[in-house]
N, C-alpha and C positions, 0 to 999 in steps of 0.2 A: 773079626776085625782086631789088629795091635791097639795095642793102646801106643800113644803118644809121647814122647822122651818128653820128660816136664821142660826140660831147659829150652829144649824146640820150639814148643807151646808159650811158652814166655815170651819166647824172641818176636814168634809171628804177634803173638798180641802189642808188644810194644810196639812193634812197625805196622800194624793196622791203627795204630791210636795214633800215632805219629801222623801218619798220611791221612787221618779224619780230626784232628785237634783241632780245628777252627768248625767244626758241628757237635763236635762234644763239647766245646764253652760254650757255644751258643745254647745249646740244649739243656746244659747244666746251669745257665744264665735263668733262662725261663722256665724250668722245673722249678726253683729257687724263688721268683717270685711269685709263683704261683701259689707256691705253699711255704710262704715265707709263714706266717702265723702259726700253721702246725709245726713248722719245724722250732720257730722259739720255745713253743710251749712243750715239745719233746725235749730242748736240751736244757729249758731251766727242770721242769720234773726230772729227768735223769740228774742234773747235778745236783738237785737240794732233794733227793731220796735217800732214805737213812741206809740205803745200802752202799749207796755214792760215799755217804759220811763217812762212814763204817767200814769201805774199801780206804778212803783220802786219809783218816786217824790210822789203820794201821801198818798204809805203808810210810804214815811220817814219823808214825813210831821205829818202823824195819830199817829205814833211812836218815835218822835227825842227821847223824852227824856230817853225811854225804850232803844232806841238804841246805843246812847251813854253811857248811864251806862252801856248797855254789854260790848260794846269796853273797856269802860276803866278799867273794871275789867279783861279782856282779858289780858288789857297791864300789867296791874301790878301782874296780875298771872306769867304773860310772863318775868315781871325784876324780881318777885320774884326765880324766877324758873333760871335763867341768876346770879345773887348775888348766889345764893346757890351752883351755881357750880364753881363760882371765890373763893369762901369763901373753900369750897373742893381742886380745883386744883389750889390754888393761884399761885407757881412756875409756873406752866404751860402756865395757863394764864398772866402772868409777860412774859413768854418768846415768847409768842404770840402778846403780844403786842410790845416789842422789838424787832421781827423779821417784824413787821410791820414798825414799827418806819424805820427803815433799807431799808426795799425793797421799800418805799416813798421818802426815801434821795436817793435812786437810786444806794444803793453799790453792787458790781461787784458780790461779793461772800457774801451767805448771808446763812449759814450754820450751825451756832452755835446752841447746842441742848442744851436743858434743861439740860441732862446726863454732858455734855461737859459743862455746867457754873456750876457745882456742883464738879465737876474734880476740875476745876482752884478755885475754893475756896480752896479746900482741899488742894490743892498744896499749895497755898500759907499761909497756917493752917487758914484760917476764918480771916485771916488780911488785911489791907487797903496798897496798895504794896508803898503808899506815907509815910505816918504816922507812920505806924505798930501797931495801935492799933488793938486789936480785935474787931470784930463788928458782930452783928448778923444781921444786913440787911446789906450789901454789895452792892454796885450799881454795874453795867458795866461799866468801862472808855475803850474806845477806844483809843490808843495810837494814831494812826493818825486818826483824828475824821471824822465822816461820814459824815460832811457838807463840807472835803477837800477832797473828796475823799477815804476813808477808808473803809475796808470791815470790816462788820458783823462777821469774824470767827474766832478761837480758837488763832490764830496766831496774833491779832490786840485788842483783850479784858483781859485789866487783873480789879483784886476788887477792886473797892476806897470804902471807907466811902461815906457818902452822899456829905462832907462841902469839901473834897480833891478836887471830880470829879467836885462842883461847884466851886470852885476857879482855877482847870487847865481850864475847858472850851475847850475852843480851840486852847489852849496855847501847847507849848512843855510840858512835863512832868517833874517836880520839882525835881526829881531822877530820873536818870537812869535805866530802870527797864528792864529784860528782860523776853519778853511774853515765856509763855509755848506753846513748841515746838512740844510736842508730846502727844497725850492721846490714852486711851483706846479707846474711841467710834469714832467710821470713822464719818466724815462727814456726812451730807444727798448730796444724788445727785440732786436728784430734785431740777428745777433753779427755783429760784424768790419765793419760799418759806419758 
C-alpha cells in the first residue's frame, strides 16, 4: 500500500473537521468538564516544574532584548489606545477621575454624574458662582470640602473658575451661594461609585 502525499492528508483532515466541528466542541466542551481538575493540576505542575523554570529563564535570557521591545511596544500601544479615548470622552473621564478623587477622600455620598455637572453649569449659565465671569473650563468646588467631610453630589458642587476654587481651598466660601436643589437626572444608586 502507497503511502499518502502529506499535503493530501492535511487537506482531507481539515475538511473532515470542518464538516464535524460542531461535535468536536461539543466533545471537547465535555471532555473539559469532565476532567477539568486533572487538567488544572497538570498545567499548574507543568508550569511551576523547575524544568518549566529552567526552559522560561533561558529563553528570556536567549530573548531579553526581542522581549522587551515587545512589552514595550505593547505598553505604548496600550497608552496610545488609553489617551485616545480620554482625548474622545474627556467629560467622562474628568468625571471618572473626580468621582475617584471622592470615594478616596471617603465621602458618604458620591453620586454626581457627568449629566448632573452639565445641568449645574447650565444653571448657572457657564459662570464661576464666586466671580461671575464666564469660563469655559469650570472646575467642581464643593462648598463643604471633601477633606471636612463633604459629599460628592449635586447638592454640595457648584462651578468656580480654576483661581476662585484655588484661593476658597478649604475655606468658607467668599459669597454666599446657594447650591442647585433640584435636577433632571436622579442620582446613581450604586454606593461607592
Amino acid at each position: 500500500m502507497a503511502k499518502q502525499d502529506p499535503a493530501i492528508r492535511r487537506q482531507k483532515k481539515k475538511a473532515w473537521r470542518a464538516a464535524h466541528s460542531e461535535e468536536l466542541r461539543a466533545y471537547s466542551a465535555k471532555y473539559y468538564l469532565e476532567h477539568l481538575e486533572e487538567i488544572k493540576a497538570r498545567e499548574f505542575i507543568r508550569s511551576h516544574s523547575p524544568e518549566h523554570r529552567a526552559y522560561s529563564n533561558a529563553r528570556y535570557k536567549k530573548h531579553r532584548d526581542s522581549i522587551l521591545i515587545s512589552a514595550k511596544k505593547c505598553r505604548i500601544k496600550r497608552r496610545k489606545k488609553i489617551q485616545a479615548y480620554v482625548r474622545a470622552n474627556a467629560d467622562k473621564y474628568r468625571q471618572y477621575c473626580l468621582r475617584r478623587r471622592a470615594r478616596k477622600n471617603g465621602a458618604a455620598i458620591n453620586d454626581l454624574t457627568a449629566a448632573q455637572w452639565s445641568e449645574i453649569k447650565a444653571a448657572y449659565g457657564h459662570r464661576c458662582v464666586y466671580c461671575g465671569r464666564k469660563r469655559k473650563n469650570l472646575t467642581q468646588d464643593h462648598l463643604t470640602p471633601l477633606s471636612q467631610g463633604g459629599n460628592h453630589t449635586v447638592h454640595n458642587v457648584v462651578p468656580a473658575c480654576a483661581s476662585c476654587n484655588k484661593k476658597k481651598h478649604t475655606n468658607l466660601p467668599p459669597v454666599s451661594v446657594q447650591p442647585l436643589l433640584l435636577t433632571i437626572e436622579p442620582p446613581l444608586l450604586s454606593k461607592g461609585t
